[in-house]
C-alpha positions as CSV (number, residue, x, y, z in Angstrom):
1,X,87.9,102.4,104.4
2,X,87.1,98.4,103.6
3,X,88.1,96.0,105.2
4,X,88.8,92.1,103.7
5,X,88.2,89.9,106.8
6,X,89.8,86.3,106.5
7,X,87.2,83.1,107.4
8,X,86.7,79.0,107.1
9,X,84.8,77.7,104.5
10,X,82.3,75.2,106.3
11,X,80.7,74.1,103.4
12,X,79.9,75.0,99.8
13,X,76.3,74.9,97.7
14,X,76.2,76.3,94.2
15,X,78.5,79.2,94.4
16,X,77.0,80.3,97.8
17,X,79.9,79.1,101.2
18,X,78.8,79.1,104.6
19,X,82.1,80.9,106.2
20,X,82.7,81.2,109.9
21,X,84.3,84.1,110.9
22,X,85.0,83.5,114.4
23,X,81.5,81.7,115.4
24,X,79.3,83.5,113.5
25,X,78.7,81.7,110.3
26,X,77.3,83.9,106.7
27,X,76.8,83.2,103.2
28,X,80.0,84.1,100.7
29,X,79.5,84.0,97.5
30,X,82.6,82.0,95.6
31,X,82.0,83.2,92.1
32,X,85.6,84.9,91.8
33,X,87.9,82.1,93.4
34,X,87.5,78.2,93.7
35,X,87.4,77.0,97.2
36,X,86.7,73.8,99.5
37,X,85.2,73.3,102.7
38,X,88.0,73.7,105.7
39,X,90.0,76.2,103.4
40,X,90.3,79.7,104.4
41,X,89.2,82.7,102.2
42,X,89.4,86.7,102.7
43,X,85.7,87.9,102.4
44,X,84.4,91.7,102.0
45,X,81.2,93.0,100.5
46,X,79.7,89.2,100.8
47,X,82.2,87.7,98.5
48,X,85.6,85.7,98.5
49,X,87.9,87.6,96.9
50,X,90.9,85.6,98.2
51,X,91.1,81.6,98.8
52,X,94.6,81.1,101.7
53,X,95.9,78.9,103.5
54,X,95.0,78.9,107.4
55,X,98.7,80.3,108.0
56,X,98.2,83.3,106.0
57,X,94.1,83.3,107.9
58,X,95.7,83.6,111.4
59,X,98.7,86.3,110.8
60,X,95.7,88.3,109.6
61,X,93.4,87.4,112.5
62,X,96.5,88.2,114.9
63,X,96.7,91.7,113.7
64,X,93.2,92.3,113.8
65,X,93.5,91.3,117.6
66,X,96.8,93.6,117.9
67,X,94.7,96.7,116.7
68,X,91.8,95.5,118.9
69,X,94.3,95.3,122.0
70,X,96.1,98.6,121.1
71,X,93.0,100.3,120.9
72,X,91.5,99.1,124.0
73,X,94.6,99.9,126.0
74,X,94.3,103.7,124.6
75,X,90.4,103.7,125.7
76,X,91.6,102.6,129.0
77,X,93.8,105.1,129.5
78,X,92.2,107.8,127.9
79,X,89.5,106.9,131.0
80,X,92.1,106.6,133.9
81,X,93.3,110.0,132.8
82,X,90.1,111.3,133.0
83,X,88.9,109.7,136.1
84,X,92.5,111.0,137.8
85,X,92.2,114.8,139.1
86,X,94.0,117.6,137.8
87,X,97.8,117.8,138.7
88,X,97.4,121.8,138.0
89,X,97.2,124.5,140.2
């Protein structure tokens, strides 16, 4: 499965954006849509494949945290359970 993962341009140098995703800032290329530093794009395989506004950016970015959450509460209680003894006899 891929995954497109939304991030702000910081600032642009012949094709090539520094993007921040969250802190960690990498090198898009911007050969496939026109973009401007402090606009958001949707990034996978080390290109932009999307410019969006920053709306559009943070309902993705809040999914992405809803999986994350759902997905630590299922670890959590996957480990509980396991940590619980056995109810059988």
């Amino acid at each position: 499965m891929c995954v497109a993962f939304p991030g702000k341009v910081v600032e642009i140098n012949d094709g090539i954006a520094k993007v921040d995703f969250n802190g960690s800032v990498v090198d898009i290329r911007t050969g496939l849509v026109s973009v401007t530093p402090g606009q958001y794009v949707l990034a996978h395989a080390g290109c932009a494949i999307e410019a969006m506004s920053e709306e559009k950016a943070m309902g993705i970015l809040e999914i992405f945290q809803d999986i994350q959450d759902m997905e630590d509460s299922f670890f959590e209680e996957r480990q509980n359970a396991e940590e619980q003894p056995s109810q059988q006899e």
